[in-house]
Steps between C-alpha positions, in 0.01 A plus 500: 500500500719191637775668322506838682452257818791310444715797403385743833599156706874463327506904581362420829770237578787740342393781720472272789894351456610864472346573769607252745835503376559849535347454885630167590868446299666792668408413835639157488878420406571296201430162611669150405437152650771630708294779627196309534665174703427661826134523433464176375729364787200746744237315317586134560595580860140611569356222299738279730364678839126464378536128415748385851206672659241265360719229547586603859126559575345152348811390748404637807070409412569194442167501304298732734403823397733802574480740735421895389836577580639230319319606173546889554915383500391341196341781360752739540768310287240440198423838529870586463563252237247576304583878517850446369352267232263760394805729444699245386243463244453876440916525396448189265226714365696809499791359302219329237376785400842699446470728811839422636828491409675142454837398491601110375840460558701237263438255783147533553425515151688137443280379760179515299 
């Protein structure tokens, strides 16, 4: 029994990749660390809003608590960082699994 298990799940996860591939790789170009320094560069500049917010906020309190506009500022750049980490996340996930098309260039590839 645990052997037709384990073979419907590698079927499963083959049908799956084709699947998603076929969906997902012609939709989005080829991608190289290139491609993908924009998002990355998206990324860190949310992370950096989120964080100067805290920083600005624990400024301006000086210890008290903050005010409900204050934390509803806050809110909206966690919610937008962790949005584009979730997809962030998802494209990591994407290229994993094989769904995408890659590119190393001879550069990129000494850098590992």
């Amino acid at each position: 029994m645990e052997i037709d298990s384990n073979r419907l799940l590698l079927e499963l996860e083959k049908k799956r990749r084709e699947i998603n591939r076929s969906i997902i790789n012609p939709a989005i170009p080829e991608l190289s660390l290139e491609a993908l320094n924009p998002m990355l560069t998206m990324v860190a500049q949310a992370r950096k809003n989120y964080l100067c917010c805290l920083t600005e906020m624990a400024k301006d309190c000086q210890g008290e608590a903050p005010d409900s506009q204050q934390i509803e500022t806050l809110r909206a750049f966690r919610e937008t960082y962790d949005e584009l980490v979730s997809a962030a996340n998802a494209l990591e996930t994407a290229i994993q699994r094989d769904y995408l098309d890659v590119r190393v260039t001879r550069r990129e590839s000494s850098a590992s």
